[in-house]
ROMAR-670328 format. One record per residue: x, y, z of N, C-alpha, C in turn. Coordinates in Angstrom, 3 decimals. Last residue first. Example, Ala and Ser with C-alpha at 12.3 -4.5 7.8 and 13.67 -1.06 7.14 Angstrom:
REM ROMAR-670328
+----------+----------+----------+----------+----------+----------+----------+----------+----------+
:     n.xx :     n.yy :     n.zz :    ca.xx :    ca.yy :    ca.zz :     c.xx :     c.yy :     c.zz :
+----------+----------+----------+----------+----------+----------+----------+----------+----------+
:   12.850 :   -2.250 :    7.080 :   13.670 :   -1.060 :    7.140 :   12.900 :    0.030 :    7.870 :
:   13.190 :   -5.690 :    7.800 :   12.300 :   -4.500 :    7.800 :   13.200 :   -3.300 :    7.800 :
+----------+----------+----------+----------+----------+----------+----------+----------+----------+
END
This chain:
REM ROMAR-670328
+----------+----------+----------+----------+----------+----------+----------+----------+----------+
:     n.xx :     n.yy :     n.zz :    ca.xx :    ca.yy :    ca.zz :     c.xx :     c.yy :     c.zz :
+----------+----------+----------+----------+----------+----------+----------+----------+----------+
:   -6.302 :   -9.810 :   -1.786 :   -6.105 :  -11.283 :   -1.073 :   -5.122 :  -12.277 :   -2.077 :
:   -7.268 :   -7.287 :   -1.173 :   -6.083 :   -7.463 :   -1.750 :   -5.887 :   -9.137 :   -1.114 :
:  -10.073 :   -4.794 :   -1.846 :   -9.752 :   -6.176 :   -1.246 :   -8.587 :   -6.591 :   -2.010 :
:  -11.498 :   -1.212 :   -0.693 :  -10.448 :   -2.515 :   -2.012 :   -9.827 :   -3.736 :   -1.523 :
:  -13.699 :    1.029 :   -0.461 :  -12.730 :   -0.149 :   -0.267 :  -12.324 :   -0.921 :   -1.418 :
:  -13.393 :    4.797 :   -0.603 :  -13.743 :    3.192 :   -2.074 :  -12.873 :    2.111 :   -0.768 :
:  -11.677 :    7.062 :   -0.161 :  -12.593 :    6.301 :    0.724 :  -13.344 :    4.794 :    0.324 :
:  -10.701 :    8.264 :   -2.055 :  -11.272 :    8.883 :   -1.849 :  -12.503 :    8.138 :   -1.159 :
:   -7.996 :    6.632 :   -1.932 :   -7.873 :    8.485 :   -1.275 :   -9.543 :    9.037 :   -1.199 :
:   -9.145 :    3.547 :   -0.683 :   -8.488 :    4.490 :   -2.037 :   -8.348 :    5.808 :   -1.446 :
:   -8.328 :    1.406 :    1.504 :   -9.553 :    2.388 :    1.020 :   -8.749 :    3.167 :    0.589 :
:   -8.525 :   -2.101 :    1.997 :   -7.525 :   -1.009 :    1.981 :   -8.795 :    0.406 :    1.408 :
:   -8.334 :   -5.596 :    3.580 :   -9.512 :   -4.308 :    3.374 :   -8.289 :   -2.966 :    3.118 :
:   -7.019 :   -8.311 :    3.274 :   -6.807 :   -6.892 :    3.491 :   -7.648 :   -5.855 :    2.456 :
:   -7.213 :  -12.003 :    3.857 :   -7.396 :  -10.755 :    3.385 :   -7.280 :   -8.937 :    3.259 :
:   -6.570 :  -13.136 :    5.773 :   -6.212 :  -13.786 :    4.203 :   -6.636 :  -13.205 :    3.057 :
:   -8.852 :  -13.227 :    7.883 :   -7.726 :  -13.402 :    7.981 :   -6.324 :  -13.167 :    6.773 :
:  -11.412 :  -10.687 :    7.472 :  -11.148 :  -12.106 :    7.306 :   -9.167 :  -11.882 :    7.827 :
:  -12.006 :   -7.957 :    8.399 :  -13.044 :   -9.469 :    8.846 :  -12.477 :  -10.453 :    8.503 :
:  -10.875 :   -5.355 :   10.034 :  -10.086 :   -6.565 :    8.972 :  -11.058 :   -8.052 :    9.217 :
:  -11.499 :   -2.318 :   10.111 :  -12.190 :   -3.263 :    9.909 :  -11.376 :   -4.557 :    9.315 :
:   -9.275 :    0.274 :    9.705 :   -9.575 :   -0.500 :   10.744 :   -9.833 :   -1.950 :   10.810 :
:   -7.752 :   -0.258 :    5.731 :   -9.237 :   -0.447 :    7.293 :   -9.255 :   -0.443 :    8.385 :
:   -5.160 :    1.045 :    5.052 :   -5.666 :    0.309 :    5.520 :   -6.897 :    0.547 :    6.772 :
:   -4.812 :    3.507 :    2.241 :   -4.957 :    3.445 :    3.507 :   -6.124 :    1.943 :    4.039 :
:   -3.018 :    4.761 :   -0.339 :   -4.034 :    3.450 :    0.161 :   -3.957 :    3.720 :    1.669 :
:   -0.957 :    5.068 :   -1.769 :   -1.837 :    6.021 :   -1.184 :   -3.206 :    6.075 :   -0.857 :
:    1.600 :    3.767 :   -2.419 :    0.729 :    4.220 :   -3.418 :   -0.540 :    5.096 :   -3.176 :
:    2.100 :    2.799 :   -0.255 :    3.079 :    3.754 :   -0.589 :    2.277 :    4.167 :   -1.795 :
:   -0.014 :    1.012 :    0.482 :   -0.179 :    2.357 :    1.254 :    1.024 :    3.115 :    0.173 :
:    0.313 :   -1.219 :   -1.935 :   -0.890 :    0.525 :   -1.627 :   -0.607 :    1.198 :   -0.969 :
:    2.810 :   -1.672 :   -1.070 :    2.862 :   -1.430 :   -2.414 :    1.752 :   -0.204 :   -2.452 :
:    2.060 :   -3.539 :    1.297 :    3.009 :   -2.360 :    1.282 :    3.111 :   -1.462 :    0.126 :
:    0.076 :   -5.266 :    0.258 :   -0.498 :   -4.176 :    1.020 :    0.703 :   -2.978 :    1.499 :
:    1.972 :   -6.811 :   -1.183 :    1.172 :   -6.211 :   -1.991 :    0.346 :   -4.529 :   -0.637 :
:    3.572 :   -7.701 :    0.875 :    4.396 :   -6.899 :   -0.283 :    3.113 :   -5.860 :   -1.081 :
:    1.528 :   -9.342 :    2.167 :    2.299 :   -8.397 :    2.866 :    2.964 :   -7.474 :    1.668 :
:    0.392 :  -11.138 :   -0.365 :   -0.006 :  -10.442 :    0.316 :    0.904 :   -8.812 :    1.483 :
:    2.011 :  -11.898 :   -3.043 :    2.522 :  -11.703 :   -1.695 :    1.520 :  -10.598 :   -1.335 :
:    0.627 :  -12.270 :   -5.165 :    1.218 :  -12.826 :   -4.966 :    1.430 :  -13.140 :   -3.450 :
:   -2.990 :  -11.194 :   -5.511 :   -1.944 :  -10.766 :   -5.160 :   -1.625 :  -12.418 :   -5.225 :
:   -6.600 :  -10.237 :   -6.614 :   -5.489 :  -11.172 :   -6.121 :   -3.945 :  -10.864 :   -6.151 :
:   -8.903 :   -7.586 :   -5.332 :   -7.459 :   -8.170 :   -6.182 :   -6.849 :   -9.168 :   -5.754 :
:  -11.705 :   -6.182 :   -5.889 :  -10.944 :   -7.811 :   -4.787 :   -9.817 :   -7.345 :   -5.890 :
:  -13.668 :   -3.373 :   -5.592 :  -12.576 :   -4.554 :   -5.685 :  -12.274 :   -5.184 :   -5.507 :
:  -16.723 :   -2.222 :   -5.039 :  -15.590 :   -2.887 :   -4.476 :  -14.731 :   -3.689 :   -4.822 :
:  -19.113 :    0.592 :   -4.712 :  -18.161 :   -0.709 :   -5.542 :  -17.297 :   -1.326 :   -4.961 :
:  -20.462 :    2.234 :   -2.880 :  -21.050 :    1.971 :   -4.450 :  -20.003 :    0.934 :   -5.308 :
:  -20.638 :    1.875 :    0.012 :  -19.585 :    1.769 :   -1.081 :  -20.017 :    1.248 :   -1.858 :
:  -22.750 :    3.923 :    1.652 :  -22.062 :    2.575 :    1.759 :  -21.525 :    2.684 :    0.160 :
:  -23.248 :    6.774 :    4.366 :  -22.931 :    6.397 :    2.658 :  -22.137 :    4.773 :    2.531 :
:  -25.754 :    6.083 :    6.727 :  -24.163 :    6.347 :    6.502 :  -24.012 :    5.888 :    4.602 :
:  -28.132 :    4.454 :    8.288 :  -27.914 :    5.669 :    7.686 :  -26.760 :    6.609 :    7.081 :
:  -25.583 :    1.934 :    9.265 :  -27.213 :    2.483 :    8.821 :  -27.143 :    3.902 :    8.698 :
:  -22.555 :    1.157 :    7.818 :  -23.336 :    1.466 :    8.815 :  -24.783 :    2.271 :    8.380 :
:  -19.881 :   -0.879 :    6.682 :  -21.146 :   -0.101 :    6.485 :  -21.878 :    0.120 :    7.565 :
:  -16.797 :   -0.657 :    7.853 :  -17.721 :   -1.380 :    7.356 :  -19.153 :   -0.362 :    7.476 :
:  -16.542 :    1.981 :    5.833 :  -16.579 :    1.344 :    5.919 :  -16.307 :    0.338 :    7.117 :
:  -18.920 :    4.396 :    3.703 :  -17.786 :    3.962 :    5.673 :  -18.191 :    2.691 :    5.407 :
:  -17.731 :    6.858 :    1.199 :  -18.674 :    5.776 :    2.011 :  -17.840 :    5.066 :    3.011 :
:  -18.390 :   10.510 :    1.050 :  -16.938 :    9.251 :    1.419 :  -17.982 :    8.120 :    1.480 :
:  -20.613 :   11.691 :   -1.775 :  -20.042 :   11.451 :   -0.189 :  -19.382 :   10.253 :    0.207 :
:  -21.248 :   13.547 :   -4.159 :  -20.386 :   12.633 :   -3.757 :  -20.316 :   12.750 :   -2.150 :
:  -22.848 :   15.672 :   -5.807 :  -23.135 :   15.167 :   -4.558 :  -22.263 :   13.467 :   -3.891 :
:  -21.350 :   15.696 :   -7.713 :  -21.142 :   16.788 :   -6.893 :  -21.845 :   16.300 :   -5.576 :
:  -18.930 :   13.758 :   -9.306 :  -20.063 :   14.066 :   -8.788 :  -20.335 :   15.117 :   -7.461 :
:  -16.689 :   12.465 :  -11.605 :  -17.045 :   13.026 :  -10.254 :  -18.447 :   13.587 :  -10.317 :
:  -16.092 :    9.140 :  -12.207 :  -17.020 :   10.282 :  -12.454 :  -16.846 :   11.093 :  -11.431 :
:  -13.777 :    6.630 :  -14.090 :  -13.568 :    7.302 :  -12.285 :  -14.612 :    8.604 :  -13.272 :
:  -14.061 :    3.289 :  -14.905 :  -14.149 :    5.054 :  -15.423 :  -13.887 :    5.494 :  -13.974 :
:  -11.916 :    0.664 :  -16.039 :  -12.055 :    1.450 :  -14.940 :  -12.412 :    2.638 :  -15.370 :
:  -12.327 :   -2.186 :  -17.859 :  -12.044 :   -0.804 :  -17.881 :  -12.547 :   -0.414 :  -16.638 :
:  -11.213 :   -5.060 :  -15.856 :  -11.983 :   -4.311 :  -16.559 :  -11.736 :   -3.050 :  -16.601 :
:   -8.345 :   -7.650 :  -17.830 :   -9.398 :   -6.732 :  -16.668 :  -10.014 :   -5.941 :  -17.187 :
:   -5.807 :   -9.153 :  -19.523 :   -7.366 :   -8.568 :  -19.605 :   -7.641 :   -8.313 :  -18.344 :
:   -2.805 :   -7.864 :  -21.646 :   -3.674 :   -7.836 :  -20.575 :   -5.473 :   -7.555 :  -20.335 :
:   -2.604 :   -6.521 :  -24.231 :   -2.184 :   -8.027 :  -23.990 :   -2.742 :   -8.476 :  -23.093 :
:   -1.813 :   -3.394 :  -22.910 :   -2.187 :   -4.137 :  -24.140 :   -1.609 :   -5.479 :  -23.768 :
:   -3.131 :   -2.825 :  -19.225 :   -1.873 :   -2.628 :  -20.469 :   -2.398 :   -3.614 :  -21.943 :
:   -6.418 :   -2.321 :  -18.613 :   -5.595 :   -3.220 :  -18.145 :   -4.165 :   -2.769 :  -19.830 :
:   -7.081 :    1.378 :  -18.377 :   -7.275 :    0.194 :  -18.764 :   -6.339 :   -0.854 :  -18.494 :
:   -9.228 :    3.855 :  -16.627 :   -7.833 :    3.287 :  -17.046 :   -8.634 :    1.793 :  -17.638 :
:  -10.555 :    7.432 :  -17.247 :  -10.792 :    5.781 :  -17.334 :   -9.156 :    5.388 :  -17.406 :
:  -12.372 :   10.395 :  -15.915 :  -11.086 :   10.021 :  -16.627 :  -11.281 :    8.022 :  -16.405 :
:  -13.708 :   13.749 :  -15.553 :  -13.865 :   12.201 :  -16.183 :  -12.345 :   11.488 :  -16.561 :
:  -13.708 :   15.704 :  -14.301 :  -14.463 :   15.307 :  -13.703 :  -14.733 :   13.696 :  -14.650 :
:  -10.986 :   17.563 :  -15.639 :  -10.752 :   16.351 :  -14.571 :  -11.811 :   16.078 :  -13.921 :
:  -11.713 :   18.539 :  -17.814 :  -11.918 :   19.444 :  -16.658 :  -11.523 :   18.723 :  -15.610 :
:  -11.080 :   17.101 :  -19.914 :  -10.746 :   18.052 :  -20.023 :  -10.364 :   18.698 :  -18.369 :
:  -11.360 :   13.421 :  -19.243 :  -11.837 :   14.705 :  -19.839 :  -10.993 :   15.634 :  -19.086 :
:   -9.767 :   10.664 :  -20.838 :  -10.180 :   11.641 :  -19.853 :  -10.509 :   12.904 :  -20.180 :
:   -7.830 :    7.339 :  -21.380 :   -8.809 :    8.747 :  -21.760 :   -9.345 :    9.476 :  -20.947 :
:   -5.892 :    5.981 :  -20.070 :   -6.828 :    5.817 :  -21.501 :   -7.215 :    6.962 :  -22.030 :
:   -3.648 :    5.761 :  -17.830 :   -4.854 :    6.549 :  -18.160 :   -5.171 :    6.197 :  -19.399 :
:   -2.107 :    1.748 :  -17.799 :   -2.254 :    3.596 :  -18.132 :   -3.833 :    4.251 :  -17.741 :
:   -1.591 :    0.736 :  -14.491 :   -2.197 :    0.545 :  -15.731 :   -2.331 :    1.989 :  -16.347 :
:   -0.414 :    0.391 :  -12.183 :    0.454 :   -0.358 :  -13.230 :   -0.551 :   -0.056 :  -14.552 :
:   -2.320 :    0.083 :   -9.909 :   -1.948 :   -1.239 :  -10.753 :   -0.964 :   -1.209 :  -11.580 :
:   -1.323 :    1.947 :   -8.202 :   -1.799 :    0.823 :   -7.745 :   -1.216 :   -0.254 :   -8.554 :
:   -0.938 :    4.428 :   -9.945 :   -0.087 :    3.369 :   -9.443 :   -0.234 :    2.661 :   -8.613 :
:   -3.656 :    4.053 :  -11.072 :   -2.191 :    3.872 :  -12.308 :   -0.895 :    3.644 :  -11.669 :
:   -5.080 :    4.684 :   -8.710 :   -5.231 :    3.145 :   -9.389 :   -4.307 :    2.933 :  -10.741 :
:   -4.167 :    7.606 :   -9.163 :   -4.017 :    6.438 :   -7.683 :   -4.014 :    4.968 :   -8.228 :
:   -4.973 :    8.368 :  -11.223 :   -3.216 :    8.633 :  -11.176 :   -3.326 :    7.522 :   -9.876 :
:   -7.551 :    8.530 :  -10.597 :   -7.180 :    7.675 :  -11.664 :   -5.655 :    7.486 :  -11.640 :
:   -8.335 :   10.291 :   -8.601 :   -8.415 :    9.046 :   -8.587 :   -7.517 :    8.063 :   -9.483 :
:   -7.257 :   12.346 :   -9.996 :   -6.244 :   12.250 :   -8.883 :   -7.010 :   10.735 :   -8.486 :
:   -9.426 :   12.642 :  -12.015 :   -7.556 :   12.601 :  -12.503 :   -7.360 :   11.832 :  -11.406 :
:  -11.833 :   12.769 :  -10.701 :  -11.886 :   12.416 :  -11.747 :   -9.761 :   11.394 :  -11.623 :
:  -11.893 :   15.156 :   -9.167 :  -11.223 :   14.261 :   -8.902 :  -11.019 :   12.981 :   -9.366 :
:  -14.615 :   17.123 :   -9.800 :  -12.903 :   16.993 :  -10.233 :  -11.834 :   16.759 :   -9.459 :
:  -16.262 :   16.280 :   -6.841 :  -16.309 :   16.975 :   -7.958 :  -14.824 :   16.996 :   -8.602 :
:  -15.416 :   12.656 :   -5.521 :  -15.243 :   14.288 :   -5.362 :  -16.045 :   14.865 :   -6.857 :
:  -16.602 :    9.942 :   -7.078 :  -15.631 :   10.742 :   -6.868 :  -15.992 :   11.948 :   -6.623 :
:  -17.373 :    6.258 :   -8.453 :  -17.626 :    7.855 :   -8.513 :  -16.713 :    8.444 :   -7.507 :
:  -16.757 :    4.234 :  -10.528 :  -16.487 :    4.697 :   -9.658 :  -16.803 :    6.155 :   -9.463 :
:  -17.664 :    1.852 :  -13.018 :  -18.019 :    3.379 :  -12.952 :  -17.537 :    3.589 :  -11.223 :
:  -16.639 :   -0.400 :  -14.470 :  -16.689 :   -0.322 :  -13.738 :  -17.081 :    1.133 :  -13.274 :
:  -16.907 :   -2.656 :  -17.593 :  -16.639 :   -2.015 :  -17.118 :  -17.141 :   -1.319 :  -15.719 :
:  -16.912 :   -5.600 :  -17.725 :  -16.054 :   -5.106 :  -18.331 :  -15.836 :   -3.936 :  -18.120 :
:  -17.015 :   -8.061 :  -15.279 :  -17.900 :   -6.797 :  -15.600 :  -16.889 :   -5.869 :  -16.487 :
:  -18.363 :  -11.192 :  -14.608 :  -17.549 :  -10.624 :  -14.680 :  -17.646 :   -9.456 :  -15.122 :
:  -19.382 :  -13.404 :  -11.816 :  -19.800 :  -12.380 :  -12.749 :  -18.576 :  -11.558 :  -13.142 :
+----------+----------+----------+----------+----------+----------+----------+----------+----------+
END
């Protein structure tokens, strides 16, 4: 399935500071955004396809845990990215402001969680 666009939710106005995270994750500009920093979207660079990214904040936002647990907030989305170099690539998030999982279920893969707790798969 492929999904053109992606709604991530977020802190109350954190909107921006999500979006400045996944601009240097990926490399991709801000697009557009609101005023108050409770809305902001990136897009893949011109020429390039992926999906638009919105980042919402929300007031009733809570971290989700990962791996999931019963009665606990679970992760309204999840990324996969493919990578070249795995090791290079999971050095690239944390300096970008990624933090690796405890949880590592597969071998050939790396669980990482955004600043505002979102997992993200880098395989």
């Amino acid at each position: 399935m492929y999904a053109d666009a992606l709604t991530i939710g977020t802190e109350p106005a954190g909107a921006r500071r999500l979006a400045e995270f996944y601009h240097r994750l990926l490399g991709w500009p801000i697009s557009n955004e609101g005023q108050d920093g409770w809305w902001a979207q990136l897009r893949p660079p011109e020429g390039e396809t992926g999906p638009t990214l919105n980042f919402e904040g929300d007031r009733e936002y809570r971290r989700p845990v990962w791996p999931s647990r019963a009665g606990e907030q679970t992760a309204t989305i999840h990324l996969d990215i493919g990578v070249d170099d795995l090791d290079a690539a999971v050095a690239w998030a944390l300096e970008a402001g990624a933090t690796l999982a405890d949880d590592q279920p597969q071998p050939h893969v790396r669980v990482l969680l955004d600043p505002q707790g979102h997992p993200f798969c880098l395989f």
